[in-house]
C-alpha positions in Angstrom: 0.0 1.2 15.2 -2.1 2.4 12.3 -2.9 0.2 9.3 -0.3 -0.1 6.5 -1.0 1.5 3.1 -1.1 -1.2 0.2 -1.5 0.5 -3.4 -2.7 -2.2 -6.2 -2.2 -1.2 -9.6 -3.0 -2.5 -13.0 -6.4 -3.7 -12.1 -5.0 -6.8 -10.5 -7.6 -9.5 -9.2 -10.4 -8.0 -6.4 -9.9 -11.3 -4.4 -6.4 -9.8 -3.7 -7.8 -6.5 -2.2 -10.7 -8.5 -0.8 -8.0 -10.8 1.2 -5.9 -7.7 1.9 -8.5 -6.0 4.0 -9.7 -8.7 5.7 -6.3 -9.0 7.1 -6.5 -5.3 8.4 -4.9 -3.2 5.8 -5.8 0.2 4.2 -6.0 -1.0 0.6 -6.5 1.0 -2.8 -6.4 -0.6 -6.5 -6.0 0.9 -9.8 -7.0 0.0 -13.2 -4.2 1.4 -15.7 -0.3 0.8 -15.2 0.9 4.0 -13.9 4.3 5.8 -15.1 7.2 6.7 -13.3 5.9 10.3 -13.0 2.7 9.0 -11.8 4.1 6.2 -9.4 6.4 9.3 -7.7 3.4 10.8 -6.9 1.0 8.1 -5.5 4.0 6.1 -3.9 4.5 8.0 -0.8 1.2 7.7 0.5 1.6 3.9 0.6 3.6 0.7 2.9 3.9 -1.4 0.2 2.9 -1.9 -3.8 1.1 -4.5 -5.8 1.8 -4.6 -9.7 1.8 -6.6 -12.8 3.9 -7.0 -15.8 3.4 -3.3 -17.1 4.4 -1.2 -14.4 8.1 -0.3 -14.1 9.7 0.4 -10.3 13.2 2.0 -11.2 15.9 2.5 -9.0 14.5 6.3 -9.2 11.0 5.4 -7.5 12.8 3.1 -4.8 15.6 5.6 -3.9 13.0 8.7 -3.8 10.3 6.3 -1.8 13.2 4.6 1.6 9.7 4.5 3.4 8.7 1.3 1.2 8.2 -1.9 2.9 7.4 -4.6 0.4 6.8 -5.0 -3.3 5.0 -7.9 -4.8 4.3 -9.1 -8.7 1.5 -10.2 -9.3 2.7 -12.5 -12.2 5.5 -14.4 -13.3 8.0 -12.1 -14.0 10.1 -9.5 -11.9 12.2 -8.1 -14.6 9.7 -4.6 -14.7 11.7 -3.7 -10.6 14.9 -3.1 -9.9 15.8 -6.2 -7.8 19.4 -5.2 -7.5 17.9 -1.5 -5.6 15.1 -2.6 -3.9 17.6 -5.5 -1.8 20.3 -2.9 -1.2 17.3 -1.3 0.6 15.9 -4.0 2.1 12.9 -4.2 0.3 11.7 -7.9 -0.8 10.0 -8.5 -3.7 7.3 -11.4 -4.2 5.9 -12.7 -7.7 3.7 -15.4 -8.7 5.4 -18.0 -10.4 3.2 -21.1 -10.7 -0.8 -19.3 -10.6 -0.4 -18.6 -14.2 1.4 -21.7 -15.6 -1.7 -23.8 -16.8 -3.3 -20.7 -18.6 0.3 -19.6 -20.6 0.4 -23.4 -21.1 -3.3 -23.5 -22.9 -2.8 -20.9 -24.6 0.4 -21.9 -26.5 -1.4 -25.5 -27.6 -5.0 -23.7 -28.7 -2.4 -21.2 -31.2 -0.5 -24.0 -32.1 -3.5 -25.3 -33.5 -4.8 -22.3 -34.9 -1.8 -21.4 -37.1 -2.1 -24.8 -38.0 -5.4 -24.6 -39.4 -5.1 -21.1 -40.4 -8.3 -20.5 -38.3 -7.7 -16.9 -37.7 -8.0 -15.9 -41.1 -10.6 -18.5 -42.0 -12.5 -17.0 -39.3 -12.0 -13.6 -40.7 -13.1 -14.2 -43.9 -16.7 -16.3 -42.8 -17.2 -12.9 -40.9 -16.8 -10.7 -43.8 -18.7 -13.2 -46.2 -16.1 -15.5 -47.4 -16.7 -19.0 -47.9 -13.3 -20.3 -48.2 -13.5 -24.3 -47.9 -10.2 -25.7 -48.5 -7.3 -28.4 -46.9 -4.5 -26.1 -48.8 -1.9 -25.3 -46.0 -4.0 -26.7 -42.9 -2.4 -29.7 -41.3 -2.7 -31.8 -38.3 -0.2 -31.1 -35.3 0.0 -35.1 -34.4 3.4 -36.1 -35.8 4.6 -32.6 -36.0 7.7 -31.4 -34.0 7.5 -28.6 -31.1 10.1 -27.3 -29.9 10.6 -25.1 -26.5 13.1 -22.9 -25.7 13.1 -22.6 -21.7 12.0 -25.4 -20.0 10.9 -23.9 -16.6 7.6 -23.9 -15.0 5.6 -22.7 -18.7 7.6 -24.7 -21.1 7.6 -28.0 -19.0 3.6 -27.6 -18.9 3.6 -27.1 -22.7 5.6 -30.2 -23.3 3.1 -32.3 -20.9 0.3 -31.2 -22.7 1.7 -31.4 -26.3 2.6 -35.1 -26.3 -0.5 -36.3 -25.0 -1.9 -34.9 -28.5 0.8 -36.7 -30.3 3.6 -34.9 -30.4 7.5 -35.4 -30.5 8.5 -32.7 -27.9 12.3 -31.3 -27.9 13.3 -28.3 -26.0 15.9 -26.2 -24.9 17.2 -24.3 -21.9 20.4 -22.7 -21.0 20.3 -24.5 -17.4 20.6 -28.6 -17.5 16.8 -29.7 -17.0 14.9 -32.7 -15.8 12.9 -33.9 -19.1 9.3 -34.9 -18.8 8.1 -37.7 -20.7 9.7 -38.5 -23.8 10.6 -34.8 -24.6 14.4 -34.6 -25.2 16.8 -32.2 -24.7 18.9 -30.2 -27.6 22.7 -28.9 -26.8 21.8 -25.2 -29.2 18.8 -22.8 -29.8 20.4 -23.8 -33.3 19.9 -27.4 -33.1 16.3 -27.3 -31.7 15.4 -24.7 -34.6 16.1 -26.9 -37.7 14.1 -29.6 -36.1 11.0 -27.6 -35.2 8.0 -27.4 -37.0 6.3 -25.2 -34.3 9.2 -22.9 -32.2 7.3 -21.8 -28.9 9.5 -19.5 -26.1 9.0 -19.5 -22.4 12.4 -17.3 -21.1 12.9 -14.6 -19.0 13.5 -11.1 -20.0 17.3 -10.9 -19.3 20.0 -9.0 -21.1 21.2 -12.4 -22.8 17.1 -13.2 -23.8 17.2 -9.7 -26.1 16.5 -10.3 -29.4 17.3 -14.2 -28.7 15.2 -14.5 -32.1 16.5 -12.3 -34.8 17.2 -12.7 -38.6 20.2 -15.5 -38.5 17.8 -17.6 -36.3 14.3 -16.9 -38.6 16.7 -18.6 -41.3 17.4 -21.7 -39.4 14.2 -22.4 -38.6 12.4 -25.0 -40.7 10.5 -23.5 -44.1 6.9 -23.5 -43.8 7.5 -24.3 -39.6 5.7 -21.5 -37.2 6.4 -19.2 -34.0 4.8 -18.9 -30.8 5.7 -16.1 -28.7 4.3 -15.7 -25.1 7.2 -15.2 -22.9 8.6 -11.3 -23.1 8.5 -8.6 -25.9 12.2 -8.3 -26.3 12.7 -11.6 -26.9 11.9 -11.4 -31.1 13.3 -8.8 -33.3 9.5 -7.6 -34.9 11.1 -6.4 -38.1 12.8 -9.7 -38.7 9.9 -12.1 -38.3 7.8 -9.4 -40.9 10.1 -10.0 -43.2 11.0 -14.0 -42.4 6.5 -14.4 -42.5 6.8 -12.0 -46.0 8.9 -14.3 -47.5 7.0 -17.4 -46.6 9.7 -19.0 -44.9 7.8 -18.6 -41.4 4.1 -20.1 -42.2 2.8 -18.2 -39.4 3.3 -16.7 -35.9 1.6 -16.2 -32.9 2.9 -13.4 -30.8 1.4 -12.4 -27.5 3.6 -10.0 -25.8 5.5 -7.1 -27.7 8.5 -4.4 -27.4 5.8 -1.8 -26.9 2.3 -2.6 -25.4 -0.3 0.4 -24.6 -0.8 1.6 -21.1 -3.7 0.6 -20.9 -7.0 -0.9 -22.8 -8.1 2.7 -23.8 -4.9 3.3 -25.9 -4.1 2.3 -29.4 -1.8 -0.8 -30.5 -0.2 -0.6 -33.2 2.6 -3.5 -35.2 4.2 -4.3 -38.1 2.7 -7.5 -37.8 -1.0 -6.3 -38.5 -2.4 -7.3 -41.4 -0.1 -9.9 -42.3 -2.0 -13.5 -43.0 -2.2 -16.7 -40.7 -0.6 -14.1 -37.8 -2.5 -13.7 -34.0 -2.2 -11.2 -32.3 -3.3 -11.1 -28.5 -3.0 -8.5 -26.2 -0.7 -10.2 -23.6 -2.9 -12.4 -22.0 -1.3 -15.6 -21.8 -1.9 -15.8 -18.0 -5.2 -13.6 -18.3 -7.9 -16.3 -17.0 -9.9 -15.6 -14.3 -8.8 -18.6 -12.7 -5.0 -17.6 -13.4 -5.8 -14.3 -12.0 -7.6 -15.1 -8.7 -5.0 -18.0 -8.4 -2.8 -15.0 -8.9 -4.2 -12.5 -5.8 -4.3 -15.2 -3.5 -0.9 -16.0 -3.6 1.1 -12.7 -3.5 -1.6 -11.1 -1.1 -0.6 -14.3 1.3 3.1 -13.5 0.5 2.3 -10.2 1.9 0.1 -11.2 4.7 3.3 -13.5 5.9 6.0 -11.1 5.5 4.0 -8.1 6.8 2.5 -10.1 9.6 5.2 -12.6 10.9 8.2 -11.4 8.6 8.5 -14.1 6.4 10.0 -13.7 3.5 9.7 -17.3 1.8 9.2 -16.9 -2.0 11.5 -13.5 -2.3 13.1 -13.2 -5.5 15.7 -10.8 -4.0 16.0 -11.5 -0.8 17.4 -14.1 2.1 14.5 -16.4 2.6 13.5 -16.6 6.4 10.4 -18.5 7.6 9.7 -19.0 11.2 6.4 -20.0 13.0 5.0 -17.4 15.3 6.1 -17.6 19.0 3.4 -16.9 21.5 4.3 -14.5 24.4 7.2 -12.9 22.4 7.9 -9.9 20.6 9.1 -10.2 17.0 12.2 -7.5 15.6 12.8 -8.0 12.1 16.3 -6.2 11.2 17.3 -5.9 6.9 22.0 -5.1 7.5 24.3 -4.9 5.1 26.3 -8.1 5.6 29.6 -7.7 6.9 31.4 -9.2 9.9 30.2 -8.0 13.6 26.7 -6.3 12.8 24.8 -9.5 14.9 27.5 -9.2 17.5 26.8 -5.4 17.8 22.5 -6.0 17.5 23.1 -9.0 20.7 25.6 -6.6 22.6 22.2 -4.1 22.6 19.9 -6.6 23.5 22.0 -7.8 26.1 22.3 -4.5 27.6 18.9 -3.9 27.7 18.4 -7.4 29.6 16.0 -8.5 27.2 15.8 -12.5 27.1 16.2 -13.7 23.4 13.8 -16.8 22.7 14.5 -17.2 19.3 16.5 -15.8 17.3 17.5 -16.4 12.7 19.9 -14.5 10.1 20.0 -15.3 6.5 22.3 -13.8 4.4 23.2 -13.6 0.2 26.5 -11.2 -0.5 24.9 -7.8 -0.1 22.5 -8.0 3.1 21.9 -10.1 5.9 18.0 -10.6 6.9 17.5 -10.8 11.3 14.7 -12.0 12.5 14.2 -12.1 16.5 11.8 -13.6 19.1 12.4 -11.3 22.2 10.8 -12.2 26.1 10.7 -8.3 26.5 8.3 -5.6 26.2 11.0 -3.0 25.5 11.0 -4.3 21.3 9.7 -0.8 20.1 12.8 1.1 22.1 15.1 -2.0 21.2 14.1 -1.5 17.9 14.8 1.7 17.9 18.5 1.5 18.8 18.9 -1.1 16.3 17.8 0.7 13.5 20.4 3.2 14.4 23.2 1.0 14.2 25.5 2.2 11.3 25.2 -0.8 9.0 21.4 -1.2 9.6 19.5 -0.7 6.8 15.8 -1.1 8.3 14.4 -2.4 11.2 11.0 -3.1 12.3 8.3 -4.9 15.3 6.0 -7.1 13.6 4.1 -7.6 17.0 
């Protein structure tokens, strides 16, 4: 069997295409983000894809590319694929979800302070020449209130971190969660906004997320309090926050991740928020440390390794989790069905038949597919395989070794 393709894109961390080889793949990487146009192109010459938060996989690229094995993010989010496409074709998809946590985490605290102490425009003006040595409008965060809205992996970190410097931490999330020190839980975005003096958002990028932060809830945050955005660009109406920071009822923002980003580092950004005072503006790199991003290629190019290698699929976002220690002296069938009533009765009627001895055999299922892995005393897997694949409600099939 030759090596399997693997195309990195988005210039994700060399230790991931370092790993990759070692474990006997073909492997290529990428600096820029590619677009659907270019992805159509590259993506048949490849097994399985490697992204990050800027590449898009559409139901368009999956549909036109059946031949795909795998997909994995190599970050936090997933939102950028088409989960919903790529299970319906059997086609897991891995992310990251704790490697960058600390580094969001960090990130969030150092701007907190900085709006604080307006130190991006103090730091402006001592590069320009001005000398401007004053306490007007710079304040300490101890005593001050910060409040998170999604408390998952990100948020939770925030709050750890936040009340060791003094603090009072409240948050809220849309799914009941277990607080962490003293931090307490609000009941409404509402209720955690007039409380806030600091508003910092760790959610997903979900239809129900979009625009979560618009012009009603700019007014119902604190006067004078600030905003720290490092979650998804769709979460905070742009226009709104110009306007709420014009009228100096926002103090200050901090945004890190916007509707629009450039391609790439050779293309021009451009907001509505430049050149407006006490705002930073970073170029989405809350999880952009070199520890976060080696932390990163180690752990979806071992989610690969494992599901490539031994068909586990433990960490799928989209996809029935199945994760099996390797038998010795067996073959190994790994089978992706839609799931409906008979399909492992027909797949055991064609082992059977063959008079292949099954020594282990597991099926996990969600409402759309069924995921079949088998351990087969038989050196007739590849044919086996085969007549598996055909079956009518297979969708694909495939020795691992």
């Amino acid at each position: 069997m030759s090596a399997l393709r693997i195309l990195l894109v988005e210039n994700i961390h060399a230790v991931a295409k370092e790993t990759l080889i070692n474990e006997g793949f073909k492997v290529d990487l990428i600096t820029h983000a590619p677009s659907e146009e270019e992805l159509l192109k590259l993506v048949p010459n490849y097994d399985v894809l490697g992204i990050r938060s800027k590449t898009e996989i559409t139901g368009n690229v999956l549909k036109k590319n059946p031949h795909l094995i795998t997909i994995g993010c190599f970050c936090i989010g997933t939102n950028q694929v088409d989960l919903l496409t790529a299970r319906e074709m059997g086609v897991p998809v891995f992310n990251a979800p704790h490697s960058n946590t600390r580094s969001v985490a960090e990130l969030v605290i150092a701007e907190m302070i900085s709006l604080s102490r307006q130190l991006g425009d103090r730091n402006t003006k001592a590069h320009v020449g001005e000398w401007v040595k004053s306490a007007e409008g710079s304040r300490e965060v101890r005593g001050k209130t910060l409040g998170i809205v999604g408390y998952g992996h990100i948020g939770s970190q925030v709050s750890v971190l936040a009340e060791a410097m003094g603090l009072k931490v409240v948050f809220y999330d849309v799914v009941k969660k277990l607080p962490l020190g003293n931090a307490m839980a609000k009941s409404s975005l509402e209720e955690l906004l007039k409380v806030s003096d600091f508003v910092t958002l760790h959610v997903p990028e979900t239809p129900e997320t979009k625009d979560m932060i618009g012009a009603k809830e700019l007014k119902a945050m604190k006067k004078g309090s600030y905003l720290i955005n490092a979650s998804r660009g769709t979460v905070v109406q742009i226009d709104a926050l110009v306007e709420a920071l014009q009228s100096k009822h926002i103090a200050g923002c901090a945004i890190d991740v916007f509707p629009e980003e450039p391609a790439s580092n050779k293309e021009k950004f451009k907001s509505p928020l430049q050149g407006i005072s006490n705002v930073i503006l970073t170029p989405h790199i809350g999880g952009s440390t070199e520890e976060a991003q080696y932390a990163i290629g180690i752990e979806v190019a071992e989610s690969f390794r494992r599901y490539l290698k031994i068909g586990s699929s433990s960490g799928a976002v989209n996809f029935p989790n199945v994760d099996l220690p390797v038998k010795q002296g067996t073959s190994r069938i790994l089978n992706v069905h839609k799931n409906e009533p008979g399909v492992l009765g027909e797949i055991n009627g064609l082992i059977s038949k063959a008079g292949a001895n099954i020594e282990g055999q597991y099926l996990s299922t969600d409402e759309k597919i069924g995921y079949l892995v088998m351990d087969l005393h038989s050196d007739q897997a590849p044919s086996l395989a085969q007549d598996i694949g055909k079956l009518t409600r297979s969708i694909r099939t495939r020795v691992v070794y």
